[in-house]
N, C-alpha and C positions, 0 to 999 in steps of 0.2 A: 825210717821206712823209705824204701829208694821207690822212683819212679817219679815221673811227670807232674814236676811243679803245675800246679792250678793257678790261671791267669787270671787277674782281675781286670775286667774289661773298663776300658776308657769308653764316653761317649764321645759324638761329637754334635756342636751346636746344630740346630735342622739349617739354622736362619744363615750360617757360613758358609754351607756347605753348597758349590757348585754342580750343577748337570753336566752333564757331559757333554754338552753341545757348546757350553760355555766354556768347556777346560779349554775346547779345540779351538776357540776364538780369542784366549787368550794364550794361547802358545802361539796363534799366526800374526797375532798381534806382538808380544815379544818377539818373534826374531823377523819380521817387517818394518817396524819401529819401538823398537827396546827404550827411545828414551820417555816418546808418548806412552807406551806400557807404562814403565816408570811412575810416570806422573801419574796416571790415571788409578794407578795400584797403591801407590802415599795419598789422593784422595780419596779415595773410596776406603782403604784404611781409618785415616779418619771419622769416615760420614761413620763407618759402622763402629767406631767405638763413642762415638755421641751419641748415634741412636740407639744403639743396643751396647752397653757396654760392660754388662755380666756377661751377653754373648760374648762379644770381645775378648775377655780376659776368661770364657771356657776354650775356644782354640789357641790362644796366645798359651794356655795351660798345655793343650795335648801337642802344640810343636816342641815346647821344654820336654815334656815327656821322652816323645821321640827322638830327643837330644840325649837323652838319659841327664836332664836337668831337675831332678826333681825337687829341690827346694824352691828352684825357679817359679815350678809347675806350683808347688805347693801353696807359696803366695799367690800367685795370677788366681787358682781357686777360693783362694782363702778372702782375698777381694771380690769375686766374682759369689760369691754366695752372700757378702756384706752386701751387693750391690743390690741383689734378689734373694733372701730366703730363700724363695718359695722356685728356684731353680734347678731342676732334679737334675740332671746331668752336673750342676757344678760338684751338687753337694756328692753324686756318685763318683765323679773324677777326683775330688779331696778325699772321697774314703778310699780309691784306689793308692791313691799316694800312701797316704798313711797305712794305709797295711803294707807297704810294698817296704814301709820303714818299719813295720814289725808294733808299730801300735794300734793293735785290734783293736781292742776297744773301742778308741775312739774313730776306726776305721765303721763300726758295727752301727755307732750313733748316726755315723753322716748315710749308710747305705739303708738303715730303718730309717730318717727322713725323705730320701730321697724315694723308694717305694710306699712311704706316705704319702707323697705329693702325687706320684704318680703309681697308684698299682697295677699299672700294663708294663711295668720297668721293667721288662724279663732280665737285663743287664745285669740292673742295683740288685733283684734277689737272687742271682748263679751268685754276686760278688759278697752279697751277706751270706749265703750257706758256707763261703768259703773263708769269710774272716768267722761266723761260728765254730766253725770245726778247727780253725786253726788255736781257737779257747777251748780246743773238747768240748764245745755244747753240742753235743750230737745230735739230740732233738731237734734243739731247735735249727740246725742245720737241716737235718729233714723235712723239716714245715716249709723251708726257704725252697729245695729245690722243687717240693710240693709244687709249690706257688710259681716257679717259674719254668716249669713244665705244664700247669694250666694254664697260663697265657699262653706258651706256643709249644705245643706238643712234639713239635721239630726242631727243639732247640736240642743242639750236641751238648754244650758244656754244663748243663746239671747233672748229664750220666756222668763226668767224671767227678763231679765231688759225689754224688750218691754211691761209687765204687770206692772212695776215696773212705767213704762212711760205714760200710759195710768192711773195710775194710779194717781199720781202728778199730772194729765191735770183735774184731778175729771170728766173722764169718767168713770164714777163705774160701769154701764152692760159689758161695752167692757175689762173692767179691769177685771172682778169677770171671764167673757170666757176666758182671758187670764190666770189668774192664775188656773183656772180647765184644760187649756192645758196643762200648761206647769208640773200640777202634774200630768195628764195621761201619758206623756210623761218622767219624769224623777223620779215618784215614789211620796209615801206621804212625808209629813214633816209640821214639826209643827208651825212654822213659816208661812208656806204658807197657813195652817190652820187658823191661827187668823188673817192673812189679809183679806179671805173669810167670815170669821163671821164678820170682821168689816162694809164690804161692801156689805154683807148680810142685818144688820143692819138697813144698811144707807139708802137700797132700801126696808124696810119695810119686808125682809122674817125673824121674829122671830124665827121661828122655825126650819129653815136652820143655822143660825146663830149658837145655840144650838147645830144643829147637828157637826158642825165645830170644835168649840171650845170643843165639849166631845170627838172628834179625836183630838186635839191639847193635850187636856189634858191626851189621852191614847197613846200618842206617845211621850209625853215627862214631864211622871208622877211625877219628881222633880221639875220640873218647876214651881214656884208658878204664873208666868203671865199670863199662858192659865188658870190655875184655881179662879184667880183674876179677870180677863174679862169673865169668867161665872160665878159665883159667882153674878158680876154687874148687867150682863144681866137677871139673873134669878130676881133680887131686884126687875128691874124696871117692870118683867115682874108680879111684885107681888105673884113672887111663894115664899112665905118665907120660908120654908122648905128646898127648895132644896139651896136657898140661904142661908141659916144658916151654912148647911152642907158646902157647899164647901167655904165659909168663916172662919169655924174653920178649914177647910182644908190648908188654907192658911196660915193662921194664926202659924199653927203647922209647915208648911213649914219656913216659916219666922224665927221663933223660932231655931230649926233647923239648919238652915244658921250660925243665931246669936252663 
């Protein structure tokens, strides 16, 4: 099924996290005296992984992250929930990892503790509906985005896995309104683009379809897949032309790559 991988959201610690007044005093502080920064950035380092140091080892986790470190990340959380149980953002950062390495399951266990600890965790339950559904529990992915559309009725990321679910059930009208919500809602993208041509497709609007996949293709002009799935569609639509072109389009992307 093509379209827009579902992110699993990192938290980050409340207790690390700087104001803004602070970032700006510590940037005029680094470049007025970088070495007193310094020092003052290796004690305070310190003080906070003594005094809080699950906190500690949940941002030491989302900088690995952000590295694309994730065994890194995986132990700093794996420490960091020994440190606290009872630490919901650890235990939702460890089931991000782990789903991100394709072990649901036990991605499932850490984000149902982690909206037990906490059930305003709108985060832990978009991140459980989406390691559900990545086991086909469809239900109980349902219940999950349930849940984290009644805590915040403004959250974007549970439209796309409740389109995501709708669509796996192969309701394609109810799926195609869903994912045009949830881009009114959270902005274009190109992935959610080729899911809509594909379901376009399916219910016979050609020319919708088209129109999709030529925004898939202008919003993510390196891509050889939106230009491959137009390309196709142009073949069967017997437009040879326009299928030529965006097959040597490909083609040249491909090469490229190679």
């Amino acid at each position: 099924m093509t379209g827009k991988s579902i992110e699993y959201r990192v938290a980050s610690s409340e207790s690390a996290t700087l104001d803004r007044g602070g970032r700006r005093y510590g940037w005029w502080l680094a470049t007025r005296y970088p070495l007193l920064a310094t020092c003052l950035l290796l004690t305070a380092t310190a003080c906070f992984r003594q005094a809080l140091p699950d906190r500690y080892y949940v941002e030491k986790g989302n900088l690995y992250m952000k590295e694309g470190k994730n065994e890194a990340a995986l132990r700093a959380y794996q420490e960091a929930v020994e440190l606290d149980p009872r630490n919901a953002p650890a235990r939702n950062n460890l089931g991000v990892v782990l789903a991100r390495k394709k072990f649901y399951a036990e991605a499932e266990a850490q984000f149902e503790r982690a909206v037990a600890l906490d059930p305003d965790y709108k985060e832990a339950w978009n991140n459980l509906a989406a390691a559900y559904l990545a086991r086909r529990r469809v239900k109980e992915a349902s219940g999950a985005v349930e849940k984290a559309l009644a805590v915040d009725p403004n959250y974007v990321e549970p439209l796309l896995v409740g389109a995501r679910i709708l669509d796996l059930e192969e309701r394609k009208a109810e799926a195609l309104a869903a994912y045009e919500a949830y881009l009114a809602a959270a902005g274009d993208d190109a992935g959610v683009r080729l899911a809509l041509a594909r379901l376009s497709r399916d219910l016979g609007r050609g020319e919708e379809a088209v129109a999709h996949l030529r925004m898939a293709v202008a919003l993510a002009p390196g891509d050889p897949l939106p230009r491959r799935e137009l390309a196709q569609t142009y073949w069967k639509a017997e437009n040879l032309e326009a299928a030529r072109r965006e097959t040597q389009v490909v083609v040249d992307l491909d090469e490229d790559d190679g």
